[in-house]
C-alpha positions in Angstrom: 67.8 82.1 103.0 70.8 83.7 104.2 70.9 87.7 104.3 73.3 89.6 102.1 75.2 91.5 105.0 78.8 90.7 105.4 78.9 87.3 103.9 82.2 86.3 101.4 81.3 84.5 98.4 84.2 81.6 97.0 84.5 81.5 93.0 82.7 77.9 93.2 79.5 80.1 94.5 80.1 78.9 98.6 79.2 81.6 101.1 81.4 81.5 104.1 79.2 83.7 106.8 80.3 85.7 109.8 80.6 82.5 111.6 83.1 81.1 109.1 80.2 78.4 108.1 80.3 77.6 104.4 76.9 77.3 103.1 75.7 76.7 99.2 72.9 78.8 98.6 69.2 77.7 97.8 68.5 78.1 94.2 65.6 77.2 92.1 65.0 74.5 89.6 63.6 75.0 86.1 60.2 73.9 87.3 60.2 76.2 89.8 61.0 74.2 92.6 63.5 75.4 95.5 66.7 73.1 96.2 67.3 73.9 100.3 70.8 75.2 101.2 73.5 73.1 101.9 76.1 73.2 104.3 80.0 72.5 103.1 81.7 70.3 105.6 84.7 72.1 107.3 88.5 71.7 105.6 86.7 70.7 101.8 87.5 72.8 99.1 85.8 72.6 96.0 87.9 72.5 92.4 86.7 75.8 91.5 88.1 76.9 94.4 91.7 75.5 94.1 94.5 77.7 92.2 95.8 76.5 88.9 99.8 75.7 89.8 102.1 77.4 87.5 105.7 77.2 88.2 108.0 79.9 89.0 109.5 80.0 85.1 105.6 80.5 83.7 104.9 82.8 86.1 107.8 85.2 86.0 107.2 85.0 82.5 103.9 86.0 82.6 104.6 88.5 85.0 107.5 90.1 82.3 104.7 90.3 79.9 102.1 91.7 81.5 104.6 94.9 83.0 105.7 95.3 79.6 102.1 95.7 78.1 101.6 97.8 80.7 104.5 100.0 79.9 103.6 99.7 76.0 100.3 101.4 76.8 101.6 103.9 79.1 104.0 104.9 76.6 101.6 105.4 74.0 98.9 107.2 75.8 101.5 109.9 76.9 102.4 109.9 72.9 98.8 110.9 72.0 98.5 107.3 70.0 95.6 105.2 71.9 96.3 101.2 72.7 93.1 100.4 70.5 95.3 101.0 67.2 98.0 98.7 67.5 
């Protein structure tokens, strides 16, 4: 198994190691068994690991909305009313 120093860990579960080799863990099976690592071949990237596209209109849009929550609770906390009542 790999040791846990300096290793980088991709949201499909891939750990690329100091060497930039992208290895899937060993885990263990129900029955106990262990399933040996893997290696990822160089260049493929899993689905987990690919970003969902949005376009720009979506994204600025969610961008707008997000700020002006942010400002909403900024507001209210410097008001003395907390973000849980509204």
């Amino acid at each position: 198994m790999l040791s846990d120093k300096n290793k980088n860990i991709t949201p499909a579960g891939i750990i690329v190691t100091e060497t930039n080799n992208r290895i899937i863990p060993a885990t263990r099976r129900p029955d106990g068994s262990l399933r040996k690592e893997r290696r990822v071949r160089p260049g493929f990237i899993p689905q987990e690991d690919i970003a969902i596209y949005k376009n720009r209109f979506v994204a600025k849009k969610e961008h707008t909305e997000h700020n002006k929550r942010n400002e909403n609770n900024e507001n209210n906390e410097n008001n003395g009313i907390s973000s849980q009542n509204n």
